[in-house]
C-alpha positions as a Markdown table, in Angstrom:
| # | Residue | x | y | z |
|---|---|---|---|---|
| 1 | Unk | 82.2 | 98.2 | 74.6 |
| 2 | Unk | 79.2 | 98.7 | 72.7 |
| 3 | Unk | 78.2 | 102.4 | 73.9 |
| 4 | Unk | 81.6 | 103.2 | 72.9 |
| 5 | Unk | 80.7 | 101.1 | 69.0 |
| 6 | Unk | 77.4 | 103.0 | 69.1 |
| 7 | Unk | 78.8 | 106.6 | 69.9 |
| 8 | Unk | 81.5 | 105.9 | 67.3 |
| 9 | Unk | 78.9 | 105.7 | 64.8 |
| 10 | Unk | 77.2 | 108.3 | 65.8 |
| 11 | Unk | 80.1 | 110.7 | 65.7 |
| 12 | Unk | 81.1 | 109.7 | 62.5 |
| 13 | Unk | 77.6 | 109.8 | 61.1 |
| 14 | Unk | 77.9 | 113.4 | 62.8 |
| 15 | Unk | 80.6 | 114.3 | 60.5 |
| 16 | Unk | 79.6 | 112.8 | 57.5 |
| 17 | Unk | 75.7 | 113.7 | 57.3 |
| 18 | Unk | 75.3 | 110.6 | 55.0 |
| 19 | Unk | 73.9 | 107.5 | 56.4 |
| 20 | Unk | 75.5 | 105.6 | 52.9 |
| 21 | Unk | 79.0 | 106.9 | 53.4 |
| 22 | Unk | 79.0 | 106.2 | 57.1 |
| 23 | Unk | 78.0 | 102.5 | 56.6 |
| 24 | Unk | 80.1 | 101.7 | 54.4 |
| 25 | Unk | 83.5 | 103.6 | 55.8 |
| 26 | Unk | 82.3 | 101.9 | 59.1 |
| 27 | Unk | 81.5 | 97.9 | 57.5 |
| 28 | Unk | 78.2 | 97.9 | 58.6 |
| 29 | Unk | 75.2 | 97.9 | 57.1 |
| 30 | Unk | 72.4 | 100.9 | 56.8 |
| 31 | Unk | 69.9 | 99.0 | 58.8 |
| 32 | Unk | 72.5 | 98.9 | 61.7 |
| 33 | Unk | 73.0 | 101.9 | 61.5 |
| 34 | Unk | 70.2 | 103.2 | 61.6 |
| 35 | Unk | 68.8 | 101.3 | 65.0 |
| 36 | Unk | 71.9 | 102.8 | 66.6 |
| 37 | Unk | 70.7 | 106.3 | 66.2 |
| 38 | Unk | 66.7 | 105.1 | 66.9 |
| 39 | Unk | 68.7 | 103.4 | 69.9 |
| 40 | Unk | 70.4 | 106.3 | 71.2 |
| 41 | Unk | 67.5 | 108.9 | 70.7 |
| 42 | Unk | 65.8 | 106.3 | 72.7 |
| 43 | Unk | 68.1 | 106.4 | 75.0 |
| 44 | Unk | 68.6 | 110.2 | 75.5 |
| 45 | Unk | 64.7 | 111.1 | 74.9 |
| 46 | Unk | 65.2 | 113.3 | 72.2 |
| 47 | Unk | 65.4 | 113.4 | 68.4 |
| 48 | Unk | 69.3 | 114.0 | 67.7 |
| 49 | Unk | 69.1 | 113.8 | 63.9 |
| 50 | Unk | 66.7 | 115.7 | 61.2 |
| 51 | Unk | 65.8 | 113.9 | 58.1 |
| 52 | Unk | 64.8 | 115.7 | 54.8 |
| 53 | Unk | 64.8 | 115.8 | 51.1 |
| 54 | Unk | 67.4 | 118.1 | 51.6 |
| 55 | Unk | 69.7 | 115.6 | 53.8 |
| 56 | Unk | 70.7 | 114.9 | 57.3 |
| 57 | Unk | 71.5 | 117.7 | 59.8 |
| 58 | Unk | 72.3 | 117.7 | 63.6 |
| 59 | Unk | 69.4 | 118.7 | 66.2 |
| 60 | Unk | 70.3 | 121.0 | 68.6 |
| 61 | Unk | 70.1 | 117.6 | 70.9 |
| 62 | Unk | 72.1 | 116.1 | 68.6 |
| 63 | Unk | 74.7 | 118.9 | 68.7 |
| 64 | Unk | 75.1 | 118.6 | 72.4 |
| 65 | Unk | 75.1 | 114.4 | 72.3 |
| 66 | Unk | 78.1 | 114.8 | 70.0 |
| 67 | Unk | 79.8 | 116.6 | 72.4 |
| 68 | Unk | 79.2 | 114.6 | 75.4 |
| 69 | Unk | 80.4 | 111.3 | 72.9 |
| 70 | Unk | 83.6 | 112.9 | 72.1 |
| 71 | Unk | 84.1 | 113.7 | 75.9 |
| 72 | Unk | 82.9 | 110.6 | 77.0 |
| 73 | Unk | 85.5 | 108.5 | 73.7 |
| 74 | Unk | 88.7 | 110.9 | 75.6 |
| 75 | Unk | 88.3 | 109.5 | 78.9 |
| 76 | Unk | 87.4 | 105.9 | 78.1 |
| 77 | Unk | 90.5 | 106.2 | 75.5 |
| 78 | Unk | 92.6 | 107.3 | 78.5 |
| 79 | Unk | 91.6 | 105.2 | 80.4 |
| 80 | Unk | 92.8 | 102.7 | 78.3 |
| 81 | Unk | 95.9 | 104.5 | 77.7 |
| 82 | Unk | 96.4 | 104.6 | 82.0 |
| 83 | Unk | 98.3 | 101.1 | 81.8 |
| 84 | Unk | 101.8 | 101.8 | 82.5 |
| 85 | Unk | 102.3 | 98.9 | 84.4 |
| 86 | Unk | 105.1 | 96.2 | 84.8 |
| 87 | Unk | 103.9 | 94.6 | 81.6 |
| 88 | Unk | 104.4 | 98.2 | 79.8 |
| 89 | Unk | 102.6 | 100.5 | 77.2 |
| 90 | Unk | 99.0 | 99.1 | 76.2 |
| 91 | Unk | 95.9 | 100.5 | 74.4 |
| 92 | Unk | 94.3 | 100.7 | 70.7 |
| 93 | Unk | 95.8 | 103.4 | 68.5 |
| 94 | Unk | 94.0 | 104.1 | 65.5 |
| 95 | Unk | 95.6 | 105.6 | 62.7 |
| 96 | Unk | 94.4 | 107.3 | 60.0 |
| 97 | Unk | 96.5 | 107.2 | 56.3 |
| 98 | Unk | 96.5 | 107.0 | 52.6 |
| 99 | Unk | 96.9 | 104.1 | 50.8 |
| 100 | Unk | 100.3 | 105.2 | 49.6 |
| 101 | Unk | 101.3 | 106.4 | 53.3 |
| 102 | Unk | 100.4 | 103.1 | 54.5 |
| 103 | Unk | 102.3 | 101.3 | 51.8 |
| 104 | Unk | 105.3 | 103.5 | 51.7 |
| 105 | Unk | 106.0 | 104.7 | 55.1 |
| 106 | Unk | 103.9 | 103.4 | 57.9 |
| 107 | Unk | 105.8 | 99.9 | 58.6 |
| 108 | Unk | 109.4 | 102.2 | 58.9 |
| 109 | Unk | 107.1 | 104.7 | 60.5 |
| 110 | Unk | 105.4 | 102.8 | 63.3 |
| 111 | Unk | 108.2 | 99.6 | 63.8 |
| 112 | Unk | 109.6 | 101.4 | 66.6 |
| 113 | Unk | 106.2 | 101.6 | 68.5 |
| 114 | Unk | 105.7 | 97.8 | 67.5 |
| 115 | Unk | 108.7 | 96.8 | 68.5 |
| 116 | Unk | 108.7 | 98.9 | 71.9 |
| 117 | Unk | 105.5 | 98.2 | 72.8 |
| 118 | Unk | 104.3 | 94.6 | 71.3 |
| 119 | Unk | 101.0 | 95.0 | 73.7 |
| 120 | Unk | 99.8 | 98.2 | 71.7 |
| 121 | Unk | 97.2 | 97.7 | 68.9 |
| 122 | Unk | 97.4 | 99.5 | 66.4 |
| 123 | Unk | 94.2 | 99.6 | 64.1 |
| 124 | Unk | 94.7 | 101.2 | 60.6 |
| 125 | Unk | 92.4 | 102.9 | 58.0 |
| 126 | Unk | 92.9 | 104.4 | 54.9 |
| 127 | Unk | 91.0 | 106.8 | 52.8 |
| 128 | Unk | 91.2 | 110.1 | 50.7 |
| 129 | Unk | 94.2 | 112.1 | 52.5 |
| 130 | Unk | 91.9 | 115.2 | 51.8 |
| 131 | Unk | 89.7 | 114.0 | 55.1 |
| 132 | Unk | 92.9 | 113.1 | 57.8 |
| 133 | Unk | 93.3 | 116.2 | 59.1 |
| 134 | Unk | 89.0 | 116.6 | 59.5 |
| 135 | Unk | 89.1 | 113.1 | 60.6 |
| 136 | Unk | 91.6 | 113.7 | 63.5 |
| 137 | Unk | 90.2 | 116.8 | 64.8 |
| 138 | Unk | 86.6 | 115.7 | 65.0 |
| 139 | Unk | 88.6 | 112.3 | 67.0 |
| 140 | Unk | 88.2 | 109.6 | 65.0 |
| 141 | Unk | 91.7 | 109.0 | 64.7 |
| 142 | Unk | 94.7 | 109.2 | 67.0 |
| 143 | Unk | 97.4 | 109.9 | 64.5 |
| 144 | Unk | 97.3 | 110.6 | 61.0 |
| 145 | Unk | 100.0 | 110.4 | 57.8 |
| 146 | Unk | 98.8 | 112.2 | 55.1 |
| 147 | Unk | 99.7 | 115.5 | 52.9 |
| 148 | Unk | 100.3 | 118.6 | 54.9 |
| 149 | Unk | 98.3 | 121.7 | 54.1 |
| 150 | Unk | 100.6 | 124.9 | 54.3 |
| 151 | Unk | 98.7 | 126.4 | 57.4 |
| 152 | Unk | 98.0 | 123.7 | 60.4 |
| 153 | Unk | 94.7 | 123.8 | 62.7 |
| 154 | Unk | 95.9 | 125.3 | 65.9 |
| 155 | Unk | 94.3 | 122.1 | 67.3 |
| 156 | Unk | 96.9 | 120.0 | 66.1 |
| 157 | Unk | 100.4 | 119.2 | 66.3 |
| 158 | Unk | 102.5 | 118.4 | 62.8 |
| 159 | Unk | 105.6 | 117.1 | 61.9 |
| 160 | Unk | 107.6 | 116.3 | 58.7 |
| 161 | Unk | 108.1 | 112.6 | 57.9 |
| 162 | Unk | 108.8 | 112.8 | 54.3 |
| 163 | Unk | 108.7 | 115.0 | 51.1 |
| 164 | Unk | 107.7 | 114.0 | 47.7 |
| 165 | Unk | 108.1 | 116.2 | 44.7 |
| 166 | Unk | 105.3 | 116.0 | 42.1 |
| 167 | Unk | 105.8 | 114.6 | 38.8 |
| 168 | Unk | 103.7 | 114.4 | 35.6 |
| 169 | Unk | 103.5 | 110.9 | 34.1 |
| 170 | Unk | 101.9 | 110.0 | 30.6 |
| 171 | Unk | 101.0 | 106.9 | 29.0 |
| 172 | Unk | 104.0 | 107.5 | 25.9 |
| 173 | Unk | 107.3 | 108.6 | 26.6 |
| 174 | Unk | 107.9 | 112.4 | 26.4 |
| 175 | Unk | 109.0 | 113.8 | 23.4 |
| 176 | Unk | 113.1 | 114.5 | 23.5 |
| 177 | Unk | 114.2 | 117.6 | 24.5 |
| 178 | Unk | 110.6 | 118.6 | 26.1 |
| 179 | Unk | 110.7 | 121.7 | 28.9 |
| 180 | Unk | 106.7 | 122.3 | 29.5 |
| 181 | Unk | 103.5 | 121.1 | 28.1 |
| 182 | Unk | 102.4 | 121.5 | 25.1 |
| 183 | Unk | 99.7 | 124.2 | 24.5 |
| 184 | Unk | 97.1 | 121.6 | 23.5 |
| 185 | Unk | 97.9 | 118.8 | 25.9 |
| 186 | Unk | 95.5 | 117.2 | 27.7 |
| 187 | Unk | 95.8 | 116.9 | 31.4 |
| 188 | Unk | 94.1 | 114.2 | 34.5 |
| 189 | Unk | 93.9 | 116.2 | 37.3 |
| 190 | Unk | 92.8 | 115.2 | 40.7 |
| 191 | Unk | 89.3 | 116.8 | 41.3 |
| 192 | Unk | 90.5 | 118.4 | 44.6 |
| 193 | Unk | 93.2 | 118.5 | 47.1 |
| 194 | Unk | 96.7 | 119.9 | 47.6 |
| 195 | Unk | 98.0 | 118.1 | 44.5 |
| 196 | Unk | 95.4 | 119.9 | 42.2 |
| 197 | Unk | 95.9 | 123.2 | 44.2 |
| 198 | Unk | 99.3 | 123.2 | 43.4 |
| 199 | Unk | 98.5 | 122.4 | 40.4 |
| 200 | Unk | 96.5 | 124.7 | 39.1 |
| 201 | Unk | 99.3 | 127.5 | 40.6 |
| 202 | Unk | 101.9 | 125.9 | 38.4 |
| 203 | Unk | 99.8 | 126.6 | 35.4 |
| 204 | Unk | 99.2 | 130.2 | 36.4 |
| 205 | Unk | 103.1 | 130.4 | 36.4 |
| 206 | Unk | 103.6 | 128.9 | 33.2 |
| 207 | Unk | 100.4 | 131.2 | 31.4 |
| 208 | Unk | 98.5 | 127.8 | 30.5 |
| 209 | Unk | 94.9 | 127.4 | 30.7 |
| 210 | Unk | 95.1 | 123.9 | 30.9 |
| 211 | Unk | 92.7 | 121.1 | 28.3 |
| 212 | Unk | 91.5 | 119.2 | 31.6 |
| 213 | Unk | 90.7 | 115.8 | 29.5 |
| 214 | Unk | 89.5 | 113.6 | 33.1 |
| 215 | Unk | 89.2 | 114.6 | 36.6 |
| 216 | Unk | 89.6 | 112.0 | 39.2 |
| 217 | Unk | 88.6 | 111.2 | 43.1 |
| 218 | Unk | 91.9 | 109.9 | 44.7 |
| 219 | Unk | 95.6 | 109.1 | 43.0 |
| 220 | Unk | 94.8 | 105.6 | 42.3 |
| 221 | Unk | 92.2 | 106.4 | 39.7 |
| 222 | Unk | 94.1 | 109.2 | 38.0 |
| 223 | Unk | 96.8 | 107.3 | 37.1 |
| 224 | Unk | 94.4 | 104.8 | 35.7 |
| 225 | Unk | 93.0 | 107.3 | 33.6 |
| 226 | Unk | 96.5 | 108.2 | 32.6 |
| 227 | Unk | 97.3 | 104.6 | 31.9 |
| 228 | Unk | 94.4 | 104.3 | 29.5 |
| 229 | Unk | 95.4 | 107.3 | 27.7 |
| 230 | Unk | 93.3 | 110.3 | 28.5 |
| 231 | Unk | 96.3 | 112.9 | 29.0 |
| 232 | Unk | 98.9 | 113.7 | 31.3 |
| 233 | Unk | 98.8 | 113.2 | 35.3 |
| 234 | Unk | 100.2 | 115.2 | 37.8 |
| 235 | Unk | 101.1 | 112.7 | 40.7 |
| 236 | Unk | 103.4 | 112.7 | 43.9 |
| 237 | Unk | 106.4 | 110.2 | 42.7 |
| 238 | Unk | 106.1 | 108.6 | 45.8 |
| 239 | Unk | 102.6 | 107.4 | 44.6 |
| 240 | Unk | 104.0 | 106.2 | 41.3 |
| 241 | Unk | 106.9 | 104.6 | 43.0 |
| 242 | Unk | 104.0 | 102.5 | 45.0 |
| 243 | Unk | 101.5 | 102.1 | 41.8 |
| 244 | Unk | 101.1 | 98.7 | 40.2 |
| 245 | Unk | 100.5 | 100.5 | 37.0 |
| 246 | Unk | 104.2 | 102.2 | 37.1 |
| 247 | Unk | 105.7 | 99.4 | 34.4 |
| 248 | Unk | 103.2 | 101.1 | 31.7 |
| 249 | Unk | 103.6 | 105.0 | 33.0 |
| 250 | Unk | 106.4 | 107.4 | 32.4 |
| 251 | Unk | 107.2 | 109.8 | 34.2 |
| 252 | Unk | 108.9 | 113.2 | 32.5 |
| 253 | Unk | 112.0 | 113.9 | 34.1 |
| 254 | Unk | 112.5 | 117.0 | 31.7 |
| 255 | Unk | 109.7 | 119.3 | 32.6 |
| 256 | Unk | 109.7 | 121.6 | 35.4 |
| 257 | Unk | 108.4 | 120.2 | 38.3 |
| 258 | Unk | 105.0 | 121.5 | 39.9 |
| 259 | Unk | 105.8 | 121.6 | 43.1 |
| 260 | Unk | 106.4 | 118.8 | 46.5 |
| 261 | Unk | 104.2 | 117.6 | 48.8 |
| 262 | Unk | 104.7 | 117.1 | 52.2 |
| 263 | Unk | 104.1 | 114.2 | 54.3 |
| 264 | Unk | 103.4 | 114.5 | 57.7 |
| 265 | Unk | 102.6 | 113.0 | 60.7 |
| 266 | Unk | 99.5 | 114.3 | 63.0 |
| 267 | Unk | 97.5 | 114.3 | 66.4 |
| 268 | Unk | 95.3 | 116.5 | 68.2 |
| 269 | Unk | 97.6 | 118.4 | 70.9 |
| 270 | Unk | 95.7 | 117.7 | 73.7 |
| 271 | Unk | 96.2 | 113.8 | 73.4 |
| 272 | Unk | 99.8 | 114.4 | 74.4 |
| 273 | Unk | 98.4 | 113.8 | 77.7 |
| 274 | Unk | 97.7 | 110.2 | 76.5 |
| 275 | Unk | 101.0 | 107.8 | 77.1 |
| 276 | Unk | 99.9 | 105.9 | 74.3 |
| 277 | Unk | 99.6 | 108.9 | 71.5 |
| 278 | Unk | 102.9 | 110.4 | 73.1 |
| 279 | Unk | 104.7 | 107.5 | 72.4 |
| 280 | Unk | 103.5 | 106.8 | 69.5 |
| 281 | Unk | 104.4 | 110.5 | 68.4 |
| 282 | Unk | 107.7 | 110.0 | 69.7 |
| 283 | Unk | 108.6 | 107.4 | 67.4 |
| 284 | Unk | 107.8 | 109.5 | 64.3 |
| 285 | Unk | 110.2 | 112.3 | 65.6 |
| 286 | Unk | 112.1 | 113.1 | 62.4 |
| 287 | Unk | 112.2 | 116.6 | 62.4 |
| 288 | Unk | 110.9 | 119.7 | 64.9 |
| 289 | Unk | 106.9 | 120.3 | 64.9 |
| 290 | Unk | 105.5 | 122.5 | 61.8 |
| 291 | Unk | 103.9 | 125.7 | 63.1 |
| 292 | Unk | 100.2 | 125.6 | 63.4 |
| 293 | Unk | 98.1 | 127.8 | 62.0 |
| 294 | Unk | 96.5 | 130.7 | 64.3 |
């Protein structure tokens, strides 16, 4: 429906504060975007976003419109979800996930859903696993696959789905009979995230300062600097395993390992409520519920 298009717009632009990002991340253009938001200040008789040199920020209108669109997104989603009858399960469930995630372990993941429920859409987006977590809990996702932080929002409900130890991977082969990195070597480390976080705490174990040669946004572009030679990455094998570029990496198999990530899947604990997010939460029961964070 096209209050429900224009509030998700609006909620995401909420988030966001970028009209660029939000345009693009939502395939429309900066024009449409912006006669949504002169649409729904027309609408609501006030000014619901401030623009300056300095940015966008949220009116104290706008504060209170983004919570009556969330509200008003629940019960139109469940609604949706209310449709239990002789046909079976129906609805839209969006799902948020990295590309790797969606390569690697969404189809296993969600065939039980599909194959349960054939009348369920499920819509997918992918993105920087940093946001899936932000992007569920603000609702603009139903479920989410991504890398698990060590402390859970209370908010939300997490469960193992698989783990992934974290390898590093150069353009050459190792040199034989190599435990850690060499004092001088360079390194491509993510520019933020778990991965570099645990990162940087393996170095502090090992007494290295790392030489950081590149730093990269998302795994795809880190091993692309690896490829071409600018030092060595520290990636989730699972990545690797799903990376076109894996025929020219290597990964080292004789230095200590950084650490594992682990994947898991996500929803906002309240949407348990919603037949359609409980089911699909049921299917990824692989192992009891992490413990939130409080």
């Amino acid at each position: 429906m096209q209050d429900h298009d224009q509030y998700r717009l609006f909620l995401h632009l909420a988030s966001s504060l970028n009209f660029t990002r939000t345009a693009a991340d939502c395939h429309v253009s900066p024009a449409t975007l912006s006669r949504t938001v002169q649409r729904l200040e027309a609408a609501t008789g006030h000014r619901l976003l401030d623009r300056g040199p300095h940015g966008v920020a949220l009116t104290e209108h706008g504060h209170r419109f983004r919570t009556y669109a969330t509200g008003a997104l629940d019960l139109w989603d469940r609604y949706c979800d209310d449709d239990l009858a002789e046909e079976g399960l129906s609805g839209h469930l969006r799902v948020f996930a990295s590309v790797t995630a969606c390569q690697g372990l969404l189809p296993d993941l969600l065939a039980p859903l599909r194959t349960s429920h054939p009348r369920v859409q499920i819509s997918v987006r992918t993105g920087d696993a940093a946001a899936a977590l932000a992007l569920l809990d603000e609702g603009e996702a139903d479920l989410a696959v991504a890398a698990l932080p060590s402390r859970i929002p209370a908010t939300l409900l997490a469960r193992p789905v698989a783990r992934t130890p974290l390898v590093l991977v150069r353009a050459d082969p190792p040199r034989s009979g190599e435990l850690l990195p060499a004092p001088d070597e360079p390194f491509v480390l993510p520019r933020q995230g778990l991965v570099r976080e645990i990162a940087n705490r393996w170095f502090r174990r090992l007494g290295i300062t790392p030489r950081i040669a590149a730093e990269a946004d998302g795994h795809e572009a880190l091993l692309t600097l690896v490829a071409l030679d600018y030092g060595t990455g520290i990636i989730p094998d699972l990545v690797l395993q799903h990376c076109s570029l894996r025929h020219r990496l290597h990964a080292d198999s004789t230095a200590s390992s950084p650490g594992e990530l682990t994947i898991g899947a996500c929803i906002r604990r309240t949407d348990l409520r919603r037949p359609l997010v409980a089911a699909a939460w049921s299917v990824t029961g692989l192992g009891r519920p992490l413990r939130p964070a409080h």
